[in-house]
FIKOLZA-1660 file (N, C-alpha, C; in steps of 0.1 Angstrom, whole numbers, plus 5000, padded with zeros to 4 digits):
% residues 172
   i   px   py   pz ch aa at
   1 8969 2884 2100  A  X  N
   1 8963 2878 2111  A  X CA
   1 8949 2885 2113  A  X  C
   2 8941 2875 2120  A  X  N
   2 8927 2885 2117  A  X CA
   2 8922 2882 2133  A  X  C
   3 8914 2892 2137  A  X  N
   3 8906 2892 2149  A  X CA
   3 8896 2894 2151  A  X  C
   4 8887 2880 2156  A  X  N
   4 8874 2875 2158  A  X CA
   4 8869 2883 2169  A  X  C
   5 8859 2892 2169  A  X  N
   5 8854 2898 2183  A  X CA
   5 8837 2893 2184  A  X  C
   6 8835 2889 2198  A  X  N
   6 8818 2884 2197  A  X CA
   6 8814 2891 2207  A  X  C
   7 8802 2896 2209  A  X  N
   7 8799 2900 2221  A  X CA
   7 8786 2887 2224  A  X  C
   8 8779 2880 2218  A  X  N
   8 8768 2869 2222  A  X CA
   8 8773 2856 2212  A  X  C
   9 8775 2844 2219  A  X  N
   9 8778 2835 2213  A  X CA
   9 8766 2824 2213  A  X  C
  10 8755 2826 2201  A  X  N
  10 8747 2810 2204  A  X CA
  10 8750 2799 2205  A  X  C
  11 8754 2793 2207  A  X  N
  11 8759 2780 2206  A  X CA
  11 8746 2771 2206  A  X  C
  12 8749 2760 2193  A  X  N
  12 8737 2754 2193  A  X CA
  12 8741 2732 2192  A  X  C
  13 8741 2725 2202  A  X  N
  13 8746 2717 2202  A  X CA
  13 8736 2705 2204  A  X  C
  14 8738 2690 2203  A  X  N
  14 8732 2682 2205  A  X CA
  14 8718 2682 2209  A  X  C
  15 8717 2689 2221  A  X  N
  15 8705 2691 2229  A  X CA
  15 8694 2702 2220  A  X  C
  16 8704 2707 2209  A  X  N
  16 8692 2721 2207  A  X CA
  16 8689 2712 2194  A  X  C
  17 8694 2699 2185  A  X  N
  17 8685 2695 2174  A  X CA
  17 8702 2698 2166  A  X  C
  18 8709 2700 2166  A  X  N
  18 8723 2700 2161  A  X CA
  18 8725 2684 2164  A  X  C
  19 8733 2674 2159  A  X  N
  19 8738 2661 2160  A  X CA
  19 8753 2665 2160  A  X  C
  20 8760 2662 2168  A  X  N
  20 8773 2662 2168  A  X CA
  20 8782 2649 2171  A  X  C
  21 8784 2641 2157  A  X  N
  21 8791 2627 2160  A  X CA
  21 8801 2623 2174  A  X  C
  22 8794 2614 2181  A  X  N
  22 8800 2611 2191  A  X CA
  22 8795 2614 2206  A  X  C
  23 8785 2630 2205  A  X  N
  23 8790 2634 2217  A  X CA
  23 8770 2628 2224  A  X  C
  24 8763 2633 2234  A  X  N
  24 8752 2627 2242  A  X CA
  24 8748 2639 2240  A  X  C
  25 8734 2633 2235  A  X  N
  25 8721 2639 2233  A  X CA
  25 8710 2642 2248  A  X  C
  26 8709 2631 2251  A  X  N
  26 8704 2627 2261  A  X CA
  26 8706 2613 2271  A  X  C
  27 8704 2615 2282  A  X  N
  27 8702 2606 2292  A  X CA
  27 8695 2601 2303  A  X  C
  28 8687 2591 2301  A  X  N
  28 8674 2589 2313  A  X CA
  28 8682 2578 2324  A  X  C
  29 8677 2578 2330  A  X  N
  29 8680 2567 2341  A  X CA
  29 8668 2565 2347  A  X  C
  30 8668 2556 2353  A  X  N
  30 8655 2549 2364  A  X CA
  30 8665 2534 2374  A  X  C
  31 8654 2537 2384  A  X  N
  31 8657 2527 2395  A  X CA
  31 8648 2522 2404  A  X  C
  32 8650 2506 2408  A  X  N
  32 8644 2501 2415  A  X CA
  32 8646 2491 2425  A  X  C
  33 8637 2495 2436  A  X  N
  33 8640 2488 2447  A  X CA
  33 8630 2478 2451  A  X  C
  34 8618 2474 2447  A  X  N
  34 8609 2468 2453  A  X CA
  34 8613 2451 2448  A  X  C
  35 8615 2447 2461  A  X  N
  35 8615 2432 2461  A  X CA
  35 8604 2425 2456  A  X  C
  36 8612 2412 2445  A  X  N
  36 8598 2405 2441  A  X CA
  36 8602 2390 2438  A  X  C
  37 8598 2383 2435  A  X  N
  37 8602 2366 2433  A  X CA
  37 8594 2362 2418  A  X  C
  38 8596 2353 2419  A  X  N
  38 8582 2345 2405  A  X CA
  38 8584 2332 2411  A  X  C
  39 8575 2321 2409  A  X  N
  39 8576 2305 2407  A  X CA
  39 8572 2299 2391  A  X  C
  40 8574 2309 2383  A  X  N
  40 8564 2306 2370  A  X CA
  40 8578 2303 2364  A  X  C
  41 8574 2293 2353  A  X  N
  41 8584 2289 2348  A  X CA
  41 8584 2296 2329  A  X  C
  42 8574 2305 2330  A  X  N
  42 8573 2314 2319  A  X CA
  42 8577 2331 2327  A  X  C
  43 8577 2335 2316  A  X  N
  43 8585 2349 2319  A  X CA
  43 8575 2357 2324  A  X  C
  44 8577 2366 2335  A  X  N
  44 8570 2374 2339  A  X CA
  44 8580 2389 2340  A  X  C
  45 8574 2400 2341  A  X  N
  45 8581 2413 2342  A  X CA
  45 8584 2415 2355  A  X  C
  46 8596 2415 2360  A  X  N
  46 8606 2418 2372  A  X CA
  46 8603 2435 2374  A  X  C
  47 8605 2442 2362  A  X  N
  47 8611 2457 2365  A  X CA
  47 8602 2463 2349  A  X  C
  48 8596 2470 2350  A  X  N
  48 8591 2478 2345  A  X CA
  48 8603 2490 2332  A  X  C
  49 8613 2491 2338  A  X  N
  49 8625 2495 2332  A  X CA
  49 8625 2513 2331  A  X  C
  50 8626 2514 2321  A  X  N
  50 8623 2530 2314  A  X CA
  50 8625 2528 2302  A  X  C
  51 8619 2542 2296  A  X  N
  51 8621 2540 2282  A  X CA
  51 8627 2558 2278  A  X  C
  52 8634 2559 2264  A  X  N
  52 8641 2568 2257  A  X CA
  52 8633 2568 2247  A  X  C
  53 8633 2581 2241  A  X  N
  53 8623 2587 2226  A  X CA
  53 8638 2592 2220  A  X  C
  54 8644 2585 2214  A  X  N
  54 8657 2588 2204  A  X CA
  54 8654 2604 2199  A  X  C
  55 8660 2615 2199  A  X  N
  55 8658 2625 2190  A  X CA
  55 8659 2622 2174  A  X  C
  56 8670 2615 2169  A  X  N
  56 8674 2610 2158  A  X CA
  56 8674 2597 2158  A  X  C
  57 8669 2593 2143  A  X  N
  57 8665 2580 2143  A  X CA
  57 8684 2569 2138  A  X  C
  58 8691 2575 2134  A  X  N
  58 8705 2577 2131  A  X CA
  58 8715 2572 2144  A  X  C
  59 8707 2576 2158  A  X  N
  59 8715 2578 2167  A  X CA
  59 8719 2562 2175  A  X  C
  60 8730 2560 2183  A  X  N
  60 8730 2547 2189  A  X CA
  60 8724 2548 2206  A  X  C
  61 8720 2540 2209  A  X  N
  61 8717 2536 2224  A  X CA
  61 8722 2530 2230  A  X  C
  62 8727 2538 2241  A  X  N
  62 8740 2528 2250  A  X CA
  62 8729 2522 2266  A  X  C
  63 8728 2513 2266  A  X  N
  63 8720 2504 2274  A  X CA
  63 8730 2499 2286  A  X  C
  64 8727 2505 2303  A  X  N
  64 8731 2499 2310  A  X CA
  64 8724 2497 2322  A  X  C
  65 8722 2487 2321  A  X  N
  65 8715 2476 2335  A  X CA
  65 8722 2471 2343  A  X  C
  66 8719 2471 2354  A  X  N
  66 8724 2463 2370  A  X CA
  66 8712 2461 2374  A  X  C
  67 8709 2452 2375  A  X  N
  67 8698 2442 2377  A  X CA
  67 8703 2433 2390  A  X  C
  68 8694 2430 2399  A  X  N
  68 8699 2420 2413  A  X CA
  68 8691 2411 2410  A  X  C
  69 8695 2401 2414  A  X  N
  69 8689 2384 2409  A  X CA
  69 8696 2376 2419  A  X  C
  70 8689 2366 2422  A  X  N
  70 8692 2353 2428  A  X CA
  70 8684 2342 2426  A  X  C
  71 8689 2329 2426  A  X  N
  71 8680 2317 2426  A  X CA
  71 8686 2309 2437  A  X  C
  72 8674 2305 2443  A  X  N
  72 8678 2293 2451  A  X CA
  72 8679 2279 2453  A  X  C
  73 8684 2273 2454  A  X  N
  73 8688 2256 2457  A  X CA
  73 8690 2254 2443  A  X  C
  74 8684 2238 2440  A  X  N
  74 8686 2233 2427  A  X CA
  74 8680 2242 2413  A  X  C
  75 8678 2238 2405  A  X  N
  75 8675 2241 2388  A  X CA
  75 8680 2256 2389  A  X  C
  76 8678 2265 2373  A  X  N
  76 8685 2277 2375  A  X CA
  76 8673 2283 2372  A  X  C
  77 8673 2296 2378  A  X  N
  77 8665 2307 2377  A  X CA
  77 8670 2317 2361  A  X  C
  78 8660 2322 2357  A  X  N
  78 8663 2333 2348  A  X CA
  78 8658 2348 2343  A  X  C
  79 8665 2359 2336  A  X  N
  79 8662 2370 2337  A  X CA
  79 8668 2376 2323  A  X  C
  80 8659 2381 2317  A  X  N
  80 8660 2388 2303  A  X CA
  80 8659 2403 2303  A  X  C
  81 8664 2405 2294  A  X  N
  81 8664 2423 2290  A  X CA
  81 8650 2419 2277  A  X  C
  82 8640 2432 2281  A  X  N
  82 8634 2428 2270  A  X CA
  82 8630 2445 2262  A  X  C
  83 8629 2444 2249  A  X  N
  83 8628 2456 2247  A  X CA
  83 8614 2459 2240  A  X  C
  84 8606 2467 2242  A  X  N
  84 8592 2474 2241  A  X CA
  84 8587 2460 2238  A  X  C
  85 8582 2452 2252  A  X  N
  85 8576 2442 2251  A  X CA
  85 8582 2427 2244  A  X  C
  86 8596 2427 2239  A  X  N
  86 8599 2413 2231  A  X CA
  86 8611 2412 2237  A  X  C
  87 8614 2397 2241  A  X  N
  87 8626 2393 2244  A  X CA
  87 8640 2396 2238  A  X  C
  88 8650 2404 2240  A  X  N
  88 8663 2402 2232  A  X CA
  88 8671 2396 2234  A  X  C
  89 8674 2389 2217  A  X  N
  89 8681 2381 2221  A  X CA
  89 8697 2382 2225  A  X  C
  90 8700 2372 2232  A  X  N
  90 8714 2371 2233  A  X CA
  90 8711 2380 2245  A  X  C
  91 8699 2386 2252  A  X  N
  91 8705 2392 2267  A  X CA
  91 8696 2385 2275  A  X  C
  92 8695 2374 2276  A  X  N
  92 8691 2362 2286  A  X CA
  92 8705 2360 2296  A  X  C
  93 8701 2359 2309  A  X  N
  93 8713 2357 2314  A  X CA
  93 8710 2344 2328  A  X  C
  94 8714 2335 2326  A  X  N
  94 8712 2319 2337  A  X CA
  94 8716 2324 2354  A  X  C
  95 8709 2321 2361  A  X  N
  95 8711 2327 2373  A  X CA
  95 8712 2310 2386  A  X  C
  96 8724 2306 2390  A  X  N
  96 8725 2297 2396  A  X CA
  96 8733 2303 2410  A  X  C
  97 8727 2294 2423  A  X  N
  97 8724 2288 2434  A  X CA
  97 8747 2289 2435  A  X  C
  98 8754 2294 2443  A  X  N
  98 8767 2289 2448  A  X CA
  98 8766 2275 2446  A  X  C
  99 8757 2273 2452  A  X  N
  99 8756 2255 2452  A  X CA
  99 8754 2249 2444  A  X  C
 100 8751 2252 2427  A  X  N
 100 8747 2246 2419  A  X CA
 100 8758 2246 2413  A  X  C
 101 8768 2234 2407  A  X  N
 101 8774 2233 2401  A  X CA
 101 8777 2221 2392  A  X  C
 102 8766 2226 2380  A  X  N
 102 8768 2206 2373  A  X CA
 102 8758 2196 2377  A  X  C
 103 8768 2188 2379  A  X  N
 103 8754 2172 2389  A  X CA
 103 8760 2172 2403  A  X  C
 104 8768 2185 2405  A  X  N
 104 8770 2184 2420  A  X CA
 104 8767 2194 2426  A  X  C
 105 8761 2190 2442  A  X  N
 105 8759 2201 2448  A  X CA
 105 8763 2199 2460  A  X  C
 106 8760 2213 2469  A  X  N
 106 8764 2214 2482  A  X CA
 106 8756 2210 2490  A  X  C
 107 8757 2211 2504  A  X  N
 107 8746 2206 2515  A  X CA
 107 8734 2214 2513  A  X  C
 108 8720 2208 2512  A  X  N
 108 8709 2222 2517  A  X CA
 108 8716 2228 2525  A  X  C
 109 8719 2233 2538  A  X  N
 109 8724 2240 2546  A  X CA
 109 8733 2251 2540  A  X  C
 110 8736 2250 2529  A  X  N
 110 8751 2262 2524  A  X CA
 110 8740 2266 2513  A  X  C
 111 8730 2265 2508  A  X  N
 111 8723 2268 2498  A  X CA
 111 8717 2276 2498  A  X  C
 112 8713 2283 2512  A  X  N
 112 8703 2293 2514  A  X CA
 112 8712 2309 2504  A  X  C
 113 8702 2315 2503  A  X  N
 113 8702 2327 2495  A  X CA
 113 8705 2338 2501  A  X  C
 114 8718 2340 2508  A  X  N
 114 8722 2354 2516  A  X CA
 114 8730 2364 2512  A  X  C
 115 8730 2362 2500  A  X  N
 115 8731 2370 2493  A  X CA
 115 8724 2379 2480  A  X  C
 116 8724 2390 2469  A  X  N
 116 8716 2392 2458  A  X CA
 116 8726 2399 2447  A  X  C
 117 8737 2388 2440  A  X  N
 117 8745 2396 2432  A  X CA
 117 8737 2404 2423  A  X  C
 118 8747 2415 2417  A  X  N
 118 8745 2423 2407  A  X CA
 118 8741 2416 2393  A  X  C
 119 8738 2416 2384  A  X  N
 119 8736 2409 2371  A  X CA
 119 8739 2421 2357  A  X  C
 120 8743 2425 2352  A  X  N
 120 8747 2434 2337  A  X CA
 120 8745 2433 2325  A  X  C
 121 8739 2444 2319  A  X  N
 121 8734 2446 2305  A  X CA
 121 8744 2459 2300  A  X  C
 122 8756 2459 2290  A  X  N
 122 8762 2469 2289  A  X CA
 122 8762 2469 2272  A  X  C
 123 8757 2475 2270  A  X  N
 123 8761 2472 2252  A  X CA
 123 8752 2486 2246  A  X  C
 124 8752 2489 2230  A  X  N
 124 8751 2496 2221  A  X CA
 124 8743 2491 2210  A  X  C
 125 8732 2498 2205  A  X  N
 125 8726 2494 2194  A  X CA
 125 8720 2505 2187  A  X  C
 126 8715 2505 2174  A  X  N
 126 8713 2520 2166  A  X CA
 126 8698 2518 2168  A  X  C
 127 8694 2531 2172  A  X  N
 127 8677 2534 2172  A  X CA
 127 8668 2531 2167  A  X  C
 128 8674 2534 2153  A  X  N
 128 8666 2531 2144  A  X CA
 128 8650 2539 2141  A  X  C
 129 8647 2546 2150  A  X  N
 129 8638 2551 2145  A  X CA
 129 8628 2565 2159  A  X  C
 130 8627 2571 2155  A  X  N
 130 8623 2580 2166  A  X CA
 130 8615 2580 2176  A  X  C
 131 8606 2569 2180  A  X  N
 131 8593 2562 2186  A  X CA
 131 8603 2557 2200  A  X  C
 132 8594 2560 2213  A  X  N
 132 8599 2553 2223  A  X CA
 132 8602 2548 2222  A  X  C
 133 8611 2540 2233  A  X  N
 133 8616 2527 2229  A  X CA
 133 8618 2522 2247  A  X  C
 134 8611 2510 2254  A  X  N
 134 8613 2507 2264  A  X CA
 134 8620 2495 2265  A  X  C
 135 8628 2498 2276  A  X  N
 135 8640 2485 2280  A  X CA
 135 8632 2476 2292  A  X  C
 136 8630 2469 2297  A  X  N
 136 8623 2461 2310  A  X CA
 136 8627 2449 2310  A  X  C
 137 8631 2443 2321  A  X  N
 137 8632 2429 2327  A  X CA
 137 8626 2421 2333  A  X  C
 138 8626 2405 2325  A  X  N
 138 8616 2399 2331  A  X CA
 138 8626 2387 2342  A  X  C
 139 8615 2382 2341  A  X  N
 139 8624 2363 2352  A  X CA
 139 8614 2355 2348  A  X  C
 140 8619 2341 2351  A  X  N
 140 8613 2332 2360  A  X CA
 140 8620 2322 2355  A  X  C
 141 8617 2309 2365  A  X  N
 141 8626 2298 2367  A  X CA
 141 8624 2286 2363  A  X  C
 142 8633 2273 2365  A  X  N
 142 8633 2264 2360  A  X CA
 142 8618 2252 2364  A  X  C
 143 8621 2254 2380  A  X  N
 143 8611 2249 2387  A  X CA
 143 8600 2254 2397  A  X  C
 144 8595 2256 2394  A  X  N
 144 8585 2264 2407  A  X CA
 144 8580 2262 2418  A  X  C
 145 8592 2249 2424  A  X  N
 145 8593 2250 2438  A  X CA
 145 8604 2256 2442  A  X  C
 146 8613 2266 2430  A  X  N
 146 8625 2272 2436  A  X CA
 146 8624 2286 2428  A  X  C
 147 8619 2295 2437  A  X  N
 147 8616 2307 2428  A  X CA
 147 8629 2313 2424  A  X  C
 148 8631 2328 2415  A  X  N
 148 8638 2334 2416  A  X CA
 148 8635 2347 2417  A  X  C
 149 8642 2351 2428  A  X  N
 149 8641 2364 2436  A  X CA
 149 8649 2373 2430  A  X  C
 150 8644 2387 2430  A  X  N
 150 8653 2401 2429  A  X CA
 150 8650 2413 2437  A  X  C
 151 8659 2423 2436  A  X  N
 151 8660 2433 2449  A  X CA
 151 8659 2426 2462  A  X  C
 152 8664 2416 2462  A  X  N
 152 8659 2408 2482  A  X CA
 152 8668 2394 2475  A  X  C
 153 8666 2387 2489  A  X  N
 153 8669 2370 2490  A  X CA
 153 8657 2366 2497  A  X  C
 154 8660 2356 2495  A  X  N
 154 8650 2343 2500  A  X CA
 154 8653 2340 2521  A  X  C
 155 8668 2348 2527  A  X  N
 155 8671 2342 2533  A  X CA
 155 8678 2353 2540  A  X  C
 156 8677 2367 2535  A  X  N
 156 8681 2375 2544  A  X CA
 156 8673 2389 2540  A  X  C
 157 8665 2396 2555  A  X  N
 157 8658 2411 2551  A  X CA
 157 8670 2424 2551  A  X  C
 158 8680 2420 2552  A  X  N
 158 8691 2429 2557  A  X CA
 158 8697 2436 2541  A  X  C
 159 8694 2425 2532  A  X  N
 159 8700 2425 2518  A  X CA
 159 8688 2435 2511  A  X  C
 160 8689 2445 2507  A  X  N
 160 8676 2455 2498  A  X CA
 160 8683 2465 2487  A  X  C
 161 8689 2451 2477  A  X  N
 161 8695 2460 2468  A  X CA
 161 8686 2471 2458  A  X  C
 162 8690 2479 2453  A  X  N
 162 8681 2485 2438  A  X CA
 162 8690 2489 2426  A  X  C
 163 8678 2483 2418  A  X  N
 163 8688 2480 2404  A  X CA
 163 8685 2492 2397  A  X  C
 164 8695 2493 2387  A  X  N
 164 8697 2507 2381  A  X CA
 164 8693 2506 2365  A  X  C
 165 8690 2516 2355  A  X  N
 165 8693 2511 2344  A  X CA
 165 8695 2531 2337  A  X  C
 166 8706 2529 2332  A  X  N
 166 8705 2545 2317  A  X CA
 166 8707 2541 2305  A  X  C
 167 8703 2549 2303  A  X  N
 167 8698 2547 2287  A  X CA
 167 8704 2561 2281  A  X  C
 168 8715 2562 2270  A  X  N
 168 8719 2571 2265  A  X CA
 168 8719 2572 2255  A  X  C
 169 8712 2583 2244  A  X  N
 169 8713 2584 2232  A  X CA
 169 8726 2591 2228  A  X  C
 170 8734 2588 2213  A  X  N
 170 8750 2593 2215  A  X CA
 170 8744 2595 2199  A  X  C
 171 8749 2606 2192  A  X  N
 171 8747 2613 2179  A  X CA
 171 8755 2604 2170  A  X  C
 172 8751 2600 2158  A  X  N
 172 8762 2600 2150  A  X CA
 172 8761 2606 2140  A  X  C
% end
């Protein structure tokens, strides 16, 4: 049997330039609260986002957004994850009215916007390469007599959600 004696242990892990499969390198977060709408039926930037500088180009990015969105009355409102400026695909997400359902709808009267659900971006992708890299969200809607709102509604000041987003780099 043998006995290990230390009296200073360096330990040198993820954060010091060591990669250790699996475990977090780093983690940024950002948040936002400022209410805004669009009527444009081309994309505009909602959220500014944040951005991560990967240490390793090797490494994956775990991406999580909570994003608040609403549209009101008829046609649907919309909101993208976009990354260092370009749309990604497959994280478009359709943002409809309670009352929109199909070719049927509710009274104007049940349509107003008193609420601001949450909306989600949860997923994983490889870095790819050591250069910033910014996440940001845009909107806008079908028709531009029916905007789509975030952080707020259309129909109540009581509602003042703020959306979140982290961004984790994980070693492999």
């Amino acid at each position: 049997m043998s006995i290990l004696k230390v009296d200073t242990i360096n330990e040198k892990t993820s954060g010091n330039g060591v990669a250790i499969p699996g475990h977090v390198i780093q983690t940024i977060s950002a948040s936002d609260s400022t209410a805004g709408n669009t009527s444009s039926g081309s994309a505009v930037q909602a959220w500014s986002g944040t951005s991560i500088t990967p240490k390793f180009s090797n490494s994956l990015i775990k991406v999580q957004c909570q994003f608040y969105a609403t549209h009101r009355d008829y046609y649907d409102g919309y909101i993208q994850l976009y990354k260092n400026g370009s749309a990604m695909s497959g994280k478009r997400i359709v943002i409809r009215n309670a009352g929109h359902t199909g070719t049927d709808f509710t009274s104007g009267a049940s349509r107003a916007s008193w609420y601001c659900p949450a909306w989600l971006w949860n997923f994983t992708e490889a870095a790819g390469s050591t250069s910033a890299i910014t996440y940001s969200v845009y909107a806008w809607t079908q028709n531009g007599g029916h905007p789509t709102y975030w952080n707020s509604t259309d129909s109540n000041s009581q509602e003042d959600p703020t959306s979140t987003m982290i961004l984790t780099e994980i070693a492999q």
